[in-house]
ZAMARGU-4260 file (C-alpha; in steps of 0.2 Angstrom, whole numbers, plus 5000, padded with zeros to 4 digits):
<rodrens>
0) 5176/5091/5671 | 5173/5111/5671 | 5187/5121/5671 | 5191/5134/5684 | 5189/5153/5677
5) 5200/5163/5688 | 5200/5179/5693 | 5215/5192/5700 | 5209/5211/5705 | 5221/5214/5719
10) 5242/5217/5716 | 5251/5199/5719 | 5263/5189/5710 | 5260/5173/5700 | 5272/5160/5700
15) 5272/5141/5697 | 5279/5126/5709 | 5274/5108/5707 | 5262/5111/5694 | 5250/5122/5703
20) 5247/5140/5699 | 5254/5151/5715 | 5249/5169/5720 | 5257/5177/5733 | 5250/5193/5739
25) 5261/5205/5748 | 5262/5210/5767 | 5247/5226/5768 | 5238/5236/5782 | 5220/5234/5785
30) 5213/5248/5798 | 5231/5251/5804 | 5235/5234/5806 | 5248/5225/5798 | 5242/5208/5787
35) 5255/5196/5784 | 5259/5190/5765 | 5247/5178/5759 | 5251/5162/5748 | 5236/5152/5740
40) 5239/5136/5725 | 5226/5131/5712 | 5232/5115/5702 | 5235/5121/5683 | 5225/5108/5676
45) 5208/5113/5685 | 5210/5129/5674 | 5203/5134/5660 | 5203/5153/5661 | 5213/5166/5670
50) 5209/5185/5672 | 5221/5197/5676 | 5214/5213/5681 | 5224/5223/5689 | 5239/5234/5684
55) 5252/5229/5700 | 5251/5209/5696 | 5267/5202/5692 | 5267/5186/5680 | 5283/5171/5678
60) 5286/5165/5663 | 5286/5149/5668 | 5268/5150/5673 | 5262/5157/5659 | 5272/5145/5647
65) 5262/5130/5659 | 5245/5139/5658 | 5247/5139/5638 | 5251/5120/5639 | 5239/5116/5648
70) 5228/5127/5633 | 5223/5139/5648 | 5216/5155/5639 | 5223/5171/5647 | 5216/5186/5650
75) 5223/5204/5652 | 5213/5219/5657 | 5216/5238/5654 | 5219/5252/5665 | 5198/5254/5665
80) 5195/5234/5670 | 5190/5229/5653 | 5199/5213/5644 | 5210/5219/5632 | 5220/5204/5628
85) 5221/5184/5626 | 5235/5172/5626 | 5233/5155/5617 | 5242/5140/5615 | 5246/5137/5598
90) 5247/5118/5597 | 5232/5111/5607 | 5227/5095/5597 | 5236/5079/5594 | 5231/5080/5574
95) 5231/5100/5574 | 5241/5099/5555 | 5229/5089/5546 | 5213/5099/5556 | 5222/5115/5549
100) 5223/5108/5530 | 5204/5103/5533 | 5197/5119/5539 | 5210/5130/5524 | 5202/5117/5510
105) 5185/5121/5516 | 5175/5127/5502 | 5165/5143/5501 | 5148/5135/5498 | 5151/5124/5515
110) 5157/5140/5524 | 5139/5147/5519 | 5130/5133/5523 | 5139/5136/5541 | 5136/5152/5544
115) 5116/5149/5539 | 5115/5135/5552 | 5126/5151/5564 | 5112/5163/5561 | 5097/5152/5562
120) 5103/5145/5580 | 5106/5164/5587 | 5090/5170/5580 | 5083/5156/5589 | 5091/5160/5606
125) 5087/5177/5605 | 5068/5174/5601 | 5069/5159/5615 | 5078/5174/5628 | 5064/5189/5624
130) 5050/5175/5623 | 5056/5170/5643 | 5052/5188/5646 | 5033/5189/5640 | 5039/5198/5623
135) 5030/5192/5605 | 5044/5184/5593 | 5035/5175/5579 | 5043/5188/5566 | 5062/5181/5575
140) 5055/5163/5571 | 5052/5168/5556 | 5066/5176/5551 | 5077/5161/5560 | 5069/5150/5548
145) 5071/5160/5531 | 5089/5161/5533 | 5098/5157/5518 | 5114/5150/5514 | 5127/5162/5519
150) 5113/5174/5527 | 5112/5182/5507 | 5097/5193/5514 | 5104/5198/5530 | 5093/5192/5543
155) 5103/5191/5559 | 5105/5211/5556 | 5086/5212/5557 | 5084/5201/5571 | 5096/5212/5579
160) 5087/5227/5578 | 5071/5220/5586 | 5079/5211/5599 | 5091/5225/5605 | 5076/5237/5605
165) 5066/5225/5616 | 5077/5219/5629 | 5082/5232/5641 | 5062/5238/5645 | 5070/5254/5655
170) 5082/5258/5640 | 5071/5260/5626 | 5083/5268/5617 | 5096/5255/5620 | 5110/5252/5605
175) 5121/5239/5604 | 5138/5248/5601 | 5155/5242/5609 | 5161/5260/5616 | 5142/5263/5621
180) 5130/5269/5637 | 5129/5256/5649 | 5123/5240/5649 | 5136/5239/5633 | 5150/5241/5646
185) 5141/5223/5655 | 5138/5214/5638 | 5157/5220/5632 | 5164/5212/5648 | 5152/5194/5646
190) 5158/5193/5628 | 5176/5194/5630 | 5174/5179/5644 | 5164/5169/5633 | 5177/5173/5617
195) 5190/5166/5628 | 5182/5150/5630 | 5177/5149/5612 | 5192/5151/5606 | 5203/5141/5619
200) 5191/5127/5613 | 5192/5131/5597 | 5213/5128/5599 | 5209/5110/5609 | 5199/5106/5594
205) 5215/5109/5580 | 5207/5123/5571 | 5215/5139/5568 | 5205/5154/5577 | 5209/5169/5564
210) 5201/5158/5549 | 5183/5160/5552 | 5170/5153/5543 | 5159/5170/5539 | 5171/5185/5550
215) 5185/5192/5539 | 5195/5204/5547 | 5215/5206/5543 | 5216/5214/5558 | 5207/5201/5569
220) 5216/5184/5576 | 5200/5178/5582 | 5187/5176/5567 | 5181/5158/5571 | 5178/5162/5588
225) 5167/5179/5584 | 5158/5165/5573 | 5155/5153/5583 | 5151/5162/5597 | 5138/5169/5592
230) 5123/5157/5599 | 5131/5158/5615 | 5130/5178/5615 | 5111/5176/5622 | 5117/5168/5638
235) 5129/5183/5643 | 5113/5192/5638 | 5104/5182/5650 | 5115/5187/5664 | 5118/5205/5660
240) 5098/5206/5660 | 5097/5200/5677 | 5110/5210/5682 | 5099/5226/5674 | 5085/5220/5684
245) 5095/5222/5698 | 5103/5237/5697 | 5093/5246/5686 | 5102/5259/5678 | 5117/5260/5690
250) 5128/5251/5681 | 5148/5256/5683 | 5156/5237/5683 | 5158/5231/5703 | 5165/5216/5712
255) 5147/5209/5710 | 5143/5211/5695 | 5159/5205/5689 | 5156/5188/5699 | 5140/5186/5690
260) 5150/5188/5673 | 5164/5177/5680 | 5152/5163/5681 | 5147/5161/5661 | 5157/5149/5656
265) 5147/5138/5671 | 5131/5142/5668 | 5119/5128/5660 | 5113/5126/5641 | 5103/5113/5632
270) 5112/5102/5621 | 5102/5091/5612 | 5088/5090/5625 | 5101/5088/5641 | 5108/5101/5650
275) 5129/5104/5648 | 5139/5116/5656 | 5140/5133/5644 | 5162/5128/5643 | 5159/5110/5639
280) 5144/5115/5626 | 5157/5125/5617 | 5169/5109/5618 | 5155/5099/5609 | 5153/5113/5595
285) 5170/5117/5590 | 5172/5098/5589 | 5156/5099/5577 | 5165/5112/5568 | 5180/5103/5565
290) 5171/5087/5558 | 5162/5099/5548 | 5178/5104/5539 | 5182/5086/5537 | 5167/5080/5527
295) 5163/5069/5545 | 5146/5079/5548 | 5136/5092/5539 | 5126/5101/5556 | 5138/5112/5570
300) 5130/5107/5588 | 5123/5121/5594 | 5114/5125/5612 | 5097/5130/5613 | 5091/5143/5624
305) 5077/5133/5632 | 5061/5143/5640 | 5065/5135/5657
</rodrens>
């Protein structure tokens, strides 16, 4: 089953009551008419994300402590409507103590071998995106190919280069920086959604999300999840460059765009030749991660792109 991704822009209050997420939205005018307070439910265990997004929503404690059972990642946005937060539940698998002991214990050649099956896959994806759009990529093939244990020679930064300067035909000077021009502000938006699902998978699998397997960062609490995510980044990719095609370059965040984001973690992938639901792919790769740890299987299951 896909979970619900859930989204609150307008001032409300959440609340819980027979196991079903409540949102009650106050009493308002619309053209000098009065609207009378509105009630809607959403059973807690159809969700899998929740997006707050605006500054006047009032949470219980009681539903977020449910939301978290039920390994529902929560989102909190800033002032400007980007994500600025996540909430996890810290005990999402049955066998989560001996998974932890497994991913610790993993040794650093097996952690390069990870990341060189992380970077071959997104290379691919990105080749597999600008090759849908008409644009040469047999150096990217290439490149996804020579990747070597622990990506010694840095290829994904390569890849990177190319593939950011080709995707955006009306921004030729497009750089991929998190506090850059437009369509950063799209992409930033897209990959907090898809860390979220990562990482609440990441937790339902009984891996720790700040041990990554490459990413190393003291101050990061998410370093799988930046790891394994990135395969998937050439979906939200996908999306945003639909949405440039759209818009062209007006591209302040709206309602519609944000729809378009909201519907990531549905969107569909290829997983070994079938097509899967982007959320339920990420469930079947952090599940490969966690065998991987355990000696179980040597490969992570990653989604292709697909041409289609």
């Amino acid at each position: 089953m896909i979970k619900r991704t859930l989204y609150f822009g307008n001032p409300g209050y959440l609340n819980t009551k027979n196991e079903q997420l409540v949102i009650t939205y106050p009493a308002a005018l619309a053209g000098g008419q009065p609207l009378p307070e509105e009630t809607k439910q959403v059973p807690i265990e159809d969700i899998g994300v929740v997006i707050l997004d605006q500054q006047q929503i009032t949470i219980s404690q009681g539903l977020m402590a449910k939301l978290l059972a039920n390994n529902v990642a929560l989102i909190t946005c800033d002032n400007s409507h980007h994500p600025t937060g996540l909430m996890l539940n810290l005990d999402g698998n049955s066998l989560q103590s001996a998974k932890f002991q497994a991913q610790v214990e993993a040794s650093l050649p097996l952690k390069k071998q990870l990341w060189q099956q992380t970077v071959s896959a997104k290379i691919n994806n990105q080749a597999d995106m600008l090759e849908s759009k008409g644009i040469p990529v047999k150096n990217m093939r290439n490149w996804a190919m020579e990747v070597k244990s622990g990506d010694a020679e840095n290829h994904e930064a390569m890849a990177a280069v190319y593939y950011w300067k080709n995707l955006f035909e009306i921004f030729p000077e497009f750089k991929r920086e998190r506090f850059g021009e437009p369509p950063n502000n799209l992409l930033n938006y897209g990959y907090a959604i898809l860390r979220a699902v990562v990482a609440r998978n990441i937790v339902g699998s009984g891996l720790l999300p700040t041990l990554g397997i490459f990413h190393k960062n003291k101050y990061n609490a998410y370093c799988l999840a930046d790891d394994i995510m990135e395969p998937y980044r050439p979906f939200v990719d996908k999306v945003v460059w639909t949405i440039v095609r759209q818009h062209g370059k007006y591209l302040e965040l709206t309602p519609a765009m944000k729809k378009s984001l909201l519907n990531i973690p549905a969107m569909d992938v290829m997983m070994n030749g079938e097509k899967s639901p982007l959320m339920l792919a990420t469930q079947k790769t952090t599940a490969s991660v966690a065998k991987c740890f355990e000696g179980k299987q040597r490969k992570i299951a990653y989604p292709e792109f697909g041409l289609s």
